[in-house]
N, C-alpha and C positions, 0 to 999 in steps of 0.2 A: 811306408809301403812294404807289404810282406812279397817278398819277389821269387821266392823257392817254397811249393809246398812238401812237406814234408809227412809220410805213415805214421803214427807213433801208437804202438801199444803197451800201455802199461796199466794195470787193473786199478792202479790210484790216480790216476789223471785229473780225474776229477777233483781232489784234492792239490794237487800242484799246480796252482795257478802262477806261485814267483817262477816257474819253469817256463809257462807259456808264457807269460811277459816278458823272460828276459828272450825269450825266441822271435819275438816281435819287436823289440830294438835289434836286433841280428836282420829284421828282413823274415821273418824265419815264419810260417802258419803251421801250427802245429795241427794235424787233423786224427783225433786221437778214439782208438780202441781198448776194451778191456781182454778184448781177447784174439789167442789164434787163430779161430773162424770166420771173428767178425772182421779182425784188421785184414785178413788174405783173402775172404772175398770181396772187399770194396778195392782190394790191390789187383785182383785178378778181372775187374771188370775196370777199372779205372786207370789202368798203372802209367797210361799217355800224359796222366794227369799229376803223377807224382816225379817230385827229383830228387826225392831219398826216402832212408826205410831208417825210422831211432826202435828200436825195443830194449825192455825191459828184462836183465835176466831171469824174472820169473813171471808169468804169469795165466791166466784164468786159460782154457782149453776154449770156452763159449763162454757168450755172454752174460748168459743166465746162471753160470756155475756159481758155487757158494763160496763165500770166501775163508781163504784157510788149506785150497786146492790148487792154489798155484804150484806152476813145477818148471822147473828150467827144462824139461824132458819138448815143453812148447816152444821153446827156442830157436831149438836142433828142427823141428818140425818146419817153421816158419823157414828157417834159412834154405832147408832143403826145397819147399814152395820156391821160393826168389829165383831157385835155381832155373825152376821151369820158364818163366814167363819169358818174353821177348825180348822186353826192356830190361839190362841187367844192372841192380841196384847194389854200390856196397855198404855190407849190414854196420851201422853206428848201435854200440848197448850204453843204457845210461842204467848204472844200478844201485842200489846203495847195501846191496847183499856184499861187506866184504869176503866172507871166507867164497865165496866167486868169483870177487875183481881179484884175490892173491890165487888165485888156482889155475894153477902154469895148462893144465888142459883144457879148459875151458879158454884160457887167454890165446892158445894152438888155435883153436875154431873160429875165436871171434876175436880179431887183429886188434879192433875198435873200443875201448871198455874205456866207460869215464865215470866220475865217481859220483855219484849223486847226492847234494846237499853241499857241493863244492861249489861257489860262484867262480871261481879261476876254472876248474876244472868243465864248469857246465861252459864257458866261455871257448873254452879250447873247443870244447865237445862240435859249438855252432861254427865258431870257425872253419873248422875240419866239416863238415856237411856242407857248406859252400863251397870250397873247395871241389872238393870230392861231384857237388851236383854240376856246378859249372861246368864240367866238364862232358856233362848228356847234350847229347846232340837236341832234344826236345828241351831241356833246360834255354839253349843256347837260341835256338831258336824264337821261344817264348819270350828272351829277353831284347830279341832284337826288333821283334815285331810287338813288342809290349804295348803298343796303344790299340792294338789289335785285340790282342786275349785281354786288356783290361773291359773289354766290352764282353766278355765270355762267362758273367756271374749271372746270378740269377737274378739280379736284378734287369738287367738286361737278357743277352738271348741264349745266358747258359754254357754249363758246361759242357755238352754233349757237343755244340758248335763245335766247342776248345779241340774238343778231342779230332774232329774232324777237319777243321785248320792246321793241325799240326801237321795229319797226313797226306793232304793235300799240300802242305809245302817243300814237303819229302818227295812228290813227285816228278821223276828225274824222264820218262819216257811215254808213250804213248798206251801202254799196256795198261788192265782195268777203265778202259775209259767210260764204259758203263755206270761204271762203281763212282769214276768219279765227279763227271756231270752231274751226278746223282747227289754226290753229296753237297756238290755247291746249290744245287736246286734245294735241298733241306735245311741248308742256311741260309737262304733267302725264304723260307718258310720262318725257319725262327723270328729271324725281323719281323716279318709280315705279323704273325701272333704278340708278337712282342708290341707293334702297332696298337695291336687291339687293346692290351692289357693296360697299355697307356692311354686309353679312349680313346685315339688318333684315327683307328677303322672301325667302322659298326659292324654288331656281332652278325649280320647276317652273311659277312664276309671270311666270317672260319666256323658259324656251325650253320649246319651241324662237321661241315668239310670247310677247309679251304680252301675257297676259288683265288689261285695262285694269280692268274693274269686279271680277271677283274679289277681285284687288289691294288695291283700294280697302274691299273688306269685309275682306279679310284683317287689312290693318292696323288698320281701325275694331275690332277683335275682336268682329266680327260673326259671325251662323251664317251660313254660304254660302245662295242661295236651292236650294229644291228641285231646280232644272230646273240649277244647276251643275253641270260637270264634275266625276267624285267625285275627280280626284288635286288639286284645290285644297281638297277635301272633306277630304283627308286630314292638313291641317296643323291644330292648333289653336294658335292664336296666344296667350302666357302676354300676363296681364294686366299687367306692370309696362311693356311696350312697347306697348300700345295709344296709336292717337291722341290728341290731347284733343279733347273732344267737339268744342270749336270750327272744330278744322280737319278733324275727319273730316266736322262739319254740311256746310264751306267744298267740300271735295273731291265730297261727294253731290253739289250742285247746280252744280259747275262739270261735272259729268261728264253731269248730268241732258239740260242744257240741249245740253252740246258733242258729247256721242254723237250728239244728235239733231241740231243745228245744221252738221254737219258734211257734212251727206245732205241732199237733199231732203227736207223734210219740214214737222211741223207751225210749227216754229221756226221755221224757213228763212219759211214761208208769213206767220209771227205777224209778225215783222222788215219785212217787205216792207210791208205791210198800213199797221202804223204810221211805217214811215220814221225808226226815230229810231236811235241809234247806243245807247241806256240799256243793254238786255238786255245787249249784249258786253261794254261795260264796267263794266257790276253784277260780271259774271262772274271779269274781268279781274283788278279791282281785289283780288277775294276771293282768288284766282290770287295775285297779287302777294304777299299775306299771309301765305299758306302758305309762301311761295318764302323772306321774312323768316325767319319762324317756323324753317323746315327747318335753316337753316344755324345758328342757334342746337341743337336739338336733334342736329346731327350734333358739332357741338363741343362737348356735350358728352359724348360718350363713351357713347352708349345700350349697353346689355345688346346683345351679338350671338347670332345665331339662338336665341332666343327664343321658342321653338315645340315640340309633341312631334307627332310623329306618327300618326294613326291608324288599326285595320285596319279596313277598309270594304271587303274582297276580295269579301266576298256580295253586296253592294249593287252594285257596280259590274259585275258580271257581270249579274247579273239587268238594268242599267239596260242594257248595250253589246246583250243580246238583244233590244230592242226600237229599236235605233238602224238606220237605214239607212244605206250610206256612201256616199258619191259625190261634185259639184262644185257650188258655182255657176257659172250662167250666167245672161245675157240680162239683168245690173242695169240698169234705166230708172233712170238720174239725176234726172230732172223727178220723176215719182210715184215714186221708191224703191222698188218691190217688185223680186222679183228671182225667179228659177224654180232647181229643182232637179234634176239631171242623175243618176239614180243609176248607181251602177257595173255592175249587173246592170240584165239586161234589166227596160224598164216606162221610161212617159210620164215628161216632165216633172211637175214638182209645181211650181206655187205658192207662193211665199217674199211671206208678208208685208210692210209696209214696217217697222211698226216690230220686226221680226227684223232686217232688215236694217241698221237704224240700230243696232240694238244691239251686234250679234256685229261691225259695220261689215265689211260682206260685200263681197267685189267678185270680176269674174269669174274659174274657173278656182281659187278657194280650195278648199281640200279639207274637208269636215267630216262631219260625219255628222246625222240627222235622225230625229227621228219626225213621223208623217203621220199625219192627221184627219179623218173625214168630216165635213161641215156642211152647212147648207141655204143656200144661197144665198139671202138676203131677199127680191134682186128678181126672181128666177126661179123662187124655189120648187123648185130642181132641188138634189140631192144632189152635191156637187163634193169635193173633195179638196186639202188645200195641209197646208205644213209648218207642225207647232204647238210643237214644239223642237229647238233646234242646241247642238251640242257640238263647236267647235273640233277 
């Protein structure tokens, strides 16, 4: 198992493959560049994602450059990069330019130099990068909660997850809570797609969007609520692929709270109130579980599409005649309500908050609506706002 990834650019990687094998009896995933541009911008967008940086004392500027332009001048450049990002990386060179492994200046800048085409030396080299990564607080991380990020490839729900598990386990207080509801709400989207890609949800359940709570009753083989969209009405899910209770109970109340926690609203107001960081990671941690659980139930080989189809052609006619079509606009982020734009002529309407928390509305979405009279409590006056949305 390669347990630390590691940058590596060096313009001949492509040829050293005894390099990356012997990097992978170390543990070690070499994830390799030919050049300065290319390794530092997949560093600068990724770098939650790496637990050390190996270079090359010489190499390409880009990765289309010709060969023959390598220059140690890209080195100095990269290391001073390293210096910017967040995450601080220390620089490991693997070279086989001696008159730059004996050059007392270059060995001043970079502590680190090991000899390349040396099996002892390449050996020390991976040694010392373990060392050295163990010691990243997201290294340390990643290896404790390892059954976690092993579900974090593309085969499953990805790196991007990774990236945002990690941060979410770093969360020590109440502050961003926006950001971070949000982001466990996007890793329960991963799964959900990840669903599909395993033929486990039918596609009308991520396109052309994904309907997040649908989804979630789909696979619990639940009945859809009344006020559903009838083409997720249309699936009935076979009993032998249903969740088990535990992670469909886990999925309800991570979705309960993060629908809402992700919008202003009563969550958002409950969090503030007490100050304490519990509600996210009650959440989180049940999050995590599911994410365990998942990769076990994809390995083993579930029944695919698993569902028959039903006719609901009357039903849905009679529903789409009483739906209106047109936009949102005007979401207040603070209070959550949001108003409706129809496509024919006639006022705006009134979008409640928790509509909007739910369908997670934002301006210029397309959907359709039915409208309500009611009495306004404090007025006494007869008003009008929207009392259901259909994606």
């Amino acid at each position: 198992m390669e347990d630390y990834n590691i940058l590596w650019i060096d313009d001949e990687h492509e040829n050293l493959t005894g390099i990356i094998g012997r990097a992978k009896r170390h543990g070690i995933k070499l994830i390799a560049f030919k050049s300065l541009n290319g390794g530092m911008s997949e560093l600068r967008r990724n770098y939650p994602f790496y637990d050390g940086v190996l270079l090359d004392a010489k190499f390409l500027e880009n990765e289309d450059d010709a060969k023959g332009s390598e220059d140690t001048y890209n080195v100095h450049r990269a290391k001073e990069e390293l210096l910017s990002l967040k995450k601080k990386f220390e620089v490991f060179i693997l070279t086989g330019q001696s008159e730059v492994y004996n050059d007392k200046t270059f060995k001043q800048a970079f502590t680190k130099v090991y000899i390349k085409g040396s099996d002892k030396e390449t050996d020390r080299l991976f040694t010392d990068i373990k060392k050295a990564a163990s010691c990243q607080e997201d290294t340390q991380l990643r290896h404790e909660y390892n059954r976690v990020f092993d579900v974090c490839t593309e085969r499953y729900i990805g790196e991007y997850a990774g990236q945002d598990l990690l941060n979410l386990l770093k969360v020590e207080d109440e502050s961003n809570i926006g950001n971070n509801f949000n982001a466990i709400r996007k890793i329960v989207e991963d799964l959900f797609y990840t669903f599909h890609k395993f033929k486990l949800l039918p596609d009308e359940f991520v396109r052309p969007n994904l309907a997040i709570n649908p989804s979630s009753i789909f696979l619990s083989g639940e009945v859809q609520n009344d006020r559903t969209d009838n083409v997720y009405k249309q699936h009935r899910h076979l009993e032998e692929t249903y969740l088990p209770q535990q992670i469909s109970d886990y999925l309800k109340r991570i979705l309960a709270v993060t629908q809402s926690g992700s919008h202003r609203s009563n969550i958002d107001n409950y969090v503030r109130t007490v100050k304490t960081p519990y509600l996210l990671k009650s959440v989180f941690f049940q999050l995590l579980d599911v994410i365990v659980w998942f990769k076990m139930y994809i390995d083993s080989n579930p029944k695919v599409s698993n569902w028959e189809k039903i006719d609901s052609t009357n039903e849905v006619v009679e529903e789409d005649d009483e739906m209106v079509r047109g936009c949102v606009i005007n979401v207040d982020i603070h209070k959550g309500f949001a108003f409706f734009k129809p496509d024919a002529l006639g006022d705006n309407v009134f979008i409640p908050p928790h509509l909007v928390s739910a369908f997670s509305l934002s301006d210029e979405m397309q959907v359709q609506v039915e409208i309500e009279e009611y009495i306004d409590n404090r007025s006494n006056e007869t008003k009008i706002r929207v009392s259901r949305i259909k994606i």
